[in-house]
ROGULO-917827 format. One record per residue (C-alpha): residue number from 1; x negated, y negated, z. Coordinates in pm, whole numbers. Example, Ala and Ser with C-alpha at 12.3 -4.5 7.8 and 13.67 -1.06 7.14 Angstrom:
num,c1,c2,c3
1,-1230,450,780
2,-1367,106,714
! end
This chain:
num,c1,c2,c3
1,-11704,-6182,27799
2,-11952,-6441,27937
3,-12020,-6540,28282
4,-11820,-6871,28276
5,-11467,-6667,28172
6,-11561,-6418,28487
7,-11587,-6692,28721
8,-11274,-6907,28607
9,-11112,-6592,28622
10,-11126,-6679,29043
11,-11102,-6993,29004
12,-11483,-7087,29036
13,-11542,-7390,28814
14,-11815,-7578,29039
15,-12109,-7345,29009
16,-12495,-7335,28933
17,-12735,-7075,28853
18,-13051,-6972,28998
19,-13194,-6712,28789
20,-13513,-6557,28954
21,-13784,-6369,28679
22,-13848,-6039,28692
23,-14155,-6020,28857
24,-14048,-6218,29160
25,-13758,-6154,29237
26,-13819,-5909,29464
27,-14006,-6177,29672
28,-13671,-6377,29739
29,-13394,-6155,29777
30,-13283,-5797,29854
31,-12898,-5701,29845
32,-12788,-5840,30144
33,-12913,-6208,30022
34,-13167,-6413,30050
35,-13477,-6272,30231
36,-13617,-6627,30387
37,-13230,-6757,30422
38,-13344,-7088,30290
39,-13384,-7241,29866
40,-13668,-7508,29794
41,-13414,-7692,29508
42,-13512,-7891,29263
43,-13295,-7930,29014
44,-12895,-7866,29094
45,-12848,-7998,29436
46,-12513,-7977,29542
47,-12293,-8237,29516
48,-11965,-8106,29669
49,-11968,-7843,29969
50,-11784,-7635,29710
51,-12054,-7592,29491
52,-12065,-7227,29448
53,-12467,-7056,29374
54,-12463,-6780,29165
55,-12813,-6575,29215
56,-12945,-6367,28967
57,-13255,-6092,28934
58,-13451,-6066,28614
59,-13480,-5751,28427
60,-13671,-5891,28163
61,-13687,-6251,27982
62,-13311,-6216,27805
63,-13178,-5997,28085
64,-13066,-6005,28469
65,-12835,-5886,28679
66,-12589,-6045,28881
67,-12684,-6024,29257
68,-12454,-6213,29481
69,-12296,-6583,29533
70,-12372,-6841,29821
71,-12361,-7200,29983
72,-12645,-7419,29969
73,-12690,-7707,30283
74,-12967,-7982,30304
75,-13203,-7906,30651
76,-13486,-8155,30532
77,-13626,-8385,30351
78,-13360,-8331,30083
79,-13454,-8039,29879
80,-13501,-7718,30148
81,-13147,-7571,30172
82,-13013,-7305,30385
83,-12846,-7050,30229
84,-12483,-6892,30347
85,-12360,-6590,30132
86,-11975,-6651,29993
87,-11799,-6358,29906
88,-11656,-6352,29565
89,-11442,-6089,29301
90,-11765,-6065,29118
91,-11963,-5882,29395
92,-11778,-5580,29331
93,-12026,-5542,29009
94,-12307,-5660,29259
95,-12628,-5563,29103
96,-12463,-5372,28841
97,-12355,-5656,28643
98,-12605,-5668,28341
99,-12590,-6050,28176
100,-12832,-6136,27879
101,-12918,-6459,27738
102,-13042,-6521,27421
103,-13217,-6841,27471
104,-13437,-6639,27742
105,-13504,-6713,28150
106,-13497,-7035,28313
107,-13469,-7004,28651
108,-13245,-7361,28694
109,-12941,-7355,28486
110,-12597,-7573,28511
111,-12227,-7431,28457
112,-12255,-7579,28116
113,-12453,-7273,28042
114,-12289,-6984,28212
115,-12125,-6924,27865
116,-12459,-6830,27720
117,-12485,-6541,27985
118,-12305,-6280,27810
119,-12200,-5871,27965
120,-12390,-5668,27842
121,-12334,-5349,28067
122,-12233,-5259,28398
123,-12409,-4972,28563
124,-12266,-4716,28744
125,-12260,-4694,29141
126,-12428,-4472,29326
127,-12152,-4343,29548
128,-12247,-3971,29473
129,-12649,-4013,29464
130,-12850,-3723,29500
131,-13163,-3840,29411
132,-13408,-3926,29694
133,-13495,-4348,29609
134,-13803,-4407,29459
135,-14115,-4426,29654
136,-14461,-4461,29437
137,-14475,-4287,29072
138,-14729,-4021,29242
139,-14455,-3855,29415
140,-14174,-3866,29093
141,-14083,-3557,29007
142,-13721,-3496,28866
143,-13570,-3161,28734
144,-13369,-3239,28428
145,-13021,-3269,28589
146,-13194,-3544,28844
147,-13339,-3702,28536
148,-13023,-3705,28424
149,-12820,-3880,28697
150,-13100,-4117,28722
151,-13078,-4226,28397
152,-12723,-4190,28311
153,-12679,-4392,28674
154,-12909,-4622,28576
155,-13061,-4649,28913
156,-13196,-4950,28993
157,-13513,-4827,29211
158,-13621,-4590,28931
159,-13542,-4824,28643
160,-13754,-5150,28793
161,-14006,-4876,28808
162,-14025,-4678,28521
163,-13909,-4955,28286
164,-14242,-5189,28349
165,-14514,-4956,28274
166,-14601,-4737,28002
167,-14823,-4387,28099
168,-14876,-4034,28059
169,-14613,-3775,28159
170,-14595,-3376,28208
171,-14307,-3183,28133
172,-14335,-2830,28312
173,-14091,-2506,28156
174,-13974,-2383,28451
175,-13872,-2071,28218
176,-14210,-1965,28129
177,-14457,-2248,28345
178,-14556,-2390,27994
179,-14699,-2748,28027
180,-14574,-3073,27750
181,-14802,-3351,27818
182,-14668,-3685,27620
183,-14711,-4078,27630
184,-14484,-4318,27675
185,-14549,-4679,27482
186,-14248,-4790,27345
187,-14041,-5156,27516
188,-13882,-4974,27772
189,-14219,-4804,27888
190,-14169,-4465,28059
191,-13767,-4502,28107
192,-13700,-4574,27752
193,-13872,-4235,27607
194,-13709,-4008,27928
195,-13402,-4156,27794
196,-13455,-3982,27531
197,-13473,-3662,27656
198,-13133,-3706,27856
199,-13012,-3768,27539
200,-13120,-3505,27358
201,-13329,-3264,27589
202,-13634,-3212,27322
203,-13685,-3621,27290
204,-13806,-3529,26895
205,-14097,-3320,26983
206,-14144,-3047,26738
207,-14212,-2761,27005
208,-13951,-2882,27232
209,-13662,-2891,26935
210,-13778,-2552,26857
211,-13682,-2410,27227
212,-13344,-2643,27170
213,-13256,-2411,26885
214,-13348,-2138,27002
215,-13229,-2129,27368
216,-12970,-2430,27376
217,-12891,-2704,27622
218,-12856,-2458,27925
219,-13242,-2355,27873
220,-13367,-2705,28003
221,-13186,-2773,28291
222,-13499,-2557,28456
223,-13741,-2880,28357
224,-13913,-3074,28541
225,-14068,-3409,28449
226,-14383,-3550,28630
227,-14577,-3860,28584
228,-14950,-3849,28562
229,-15065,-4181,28500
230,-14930,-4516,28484
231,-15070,-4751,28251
232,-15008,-5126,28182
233,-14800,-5312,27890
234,-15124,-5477,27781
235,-15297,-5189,27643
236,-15264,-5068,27333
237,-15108,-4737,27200
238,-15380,-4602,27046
239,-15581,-4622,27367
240,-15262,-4458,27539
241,-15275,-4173,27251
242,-15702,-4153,27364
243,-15600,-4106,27720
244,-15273,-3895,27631
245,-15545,-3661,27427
246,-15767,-3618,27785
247,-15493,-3462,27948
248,-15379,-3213,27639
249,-15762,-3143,27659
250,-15731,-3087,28084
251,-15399,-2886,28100
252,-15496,-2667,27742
253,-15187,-2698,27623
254,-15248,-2755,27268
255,-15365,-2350,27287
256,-15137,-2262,27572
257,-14854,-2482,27652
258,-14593,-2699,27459
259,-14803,-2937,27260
260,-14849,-2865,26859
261,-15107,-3145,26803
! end
């Protein structure tokens, strides 16, 4: 299913795209709609009042989510538009709707390409959140069943967050106050490799897989995982392994924690 079939599905056949990257996004809109209530266009100026704009957040350069459709109307010279939400069928997946595009971002695009932006999930809602929203990585700290719903509810606050840098993370046994410290450097930075613990509570390491088997599932649900430094895409992974080593070094737990090298 692409973007053009979920549209014509209601009828929407007079459309245009306004996909906004990543790491602006954020500047322009918020759920509601459009934070300055006015577009500088220029490229796909209306040219019926039906014209339908279909906005869209960046997640990375394939990916976005839908965010919400609206009305575009000249208020001068010709390319600043005001900007009137229009409620459609398609809000009900309002920033859940994952689209990616294989030919990458662009932030004008015409109907003729809605076909390219193909589903590629839809995350869950939030209507039973526990999880306070994210507020700076200083103050994350999730037990394992928080992790958990945060991942598995792919939450956009934490995922924006977690998903753009790479760092250093603690895991703390709340069984026996043992200490993991471990790196995260992979694509999807720091959410990718909690992911992995969701998935599989010892994420591959050695001393972790060894409690697994010993003590099963139920044994880790008194975790807690803490970030203790963020650090940018740009640097390399064996500087992140350097820095990772420091904190093994600070916390001891090669010799008394959860760390076998």
């Amino acid at each position: 299913m692409n973007l053009d079939q979920l549209l014509k599905l209601e009828g929407i056949t007079d459309y245009y795209i306004l996909w906004y990257g990543a790491e602006i996004a954020d500047q322009y809109m918020n759920d509601s709609g459009l934070l300055k209530g006015t577009v500088d266009l220029q490229k796909g100026k209306p040219k019926t009042e039906e014209r339908i704009y279909i906005f869209l957040s960046g997640i990375d350069k394939k990916t976005c989510r839908y965010r919400f459709a609206g009305k575009l109307h000249p208020i001068d010279n010709n390319t600043i538009y005001s900007f009137k939400r229009v409620n459609i069928q398609l809000d009900d997946y309002a920033g859940r709707l994952v689209l990616r595009r294989e030919n990458g971002f662009s932030l004008y695009n015409s109907a003729t390409t809605g076909k390219d932006f193909i589903v590629e999930e839809i995350w869950g809602k939030e209507l039973h959140r526990t999880v306070r929203p994210f507020i700076d990585y200083d103050s994350v700290e999730l037990s394992f069943d928080e992790l958990k719903e945060v991942i598995e509810g792919h939450y956009s606050d934490y995922f924006k967050a977690l998903s753009s840098v790479k760092g250093i993370y603690m895991i703390v046994d709340g069984n026996t106050g043992k200490l993991y410290i471990g790196s995260a450097y992979g694509s999807d930075g720091i959410w990718g490799r909690w992911n992995s613990y969701v998935n599989t509570f010892h994420g591959g390491n050695f001393e972790l897989e060894e409690l697994y088997l010993d003590h099963g599932e139920e044994y880790f649900l008194k975790f807690k995982y803490i970030i203790l430094q963020i650090l940018p895409f740009k640097i390399s992974d064996k500087e992140i392994i350097e820095i990772e080593a420091k904190y093994k070094n600070r916390f001891l737990t090669r010799e008394f924690g959860l760390n076998s090298n």
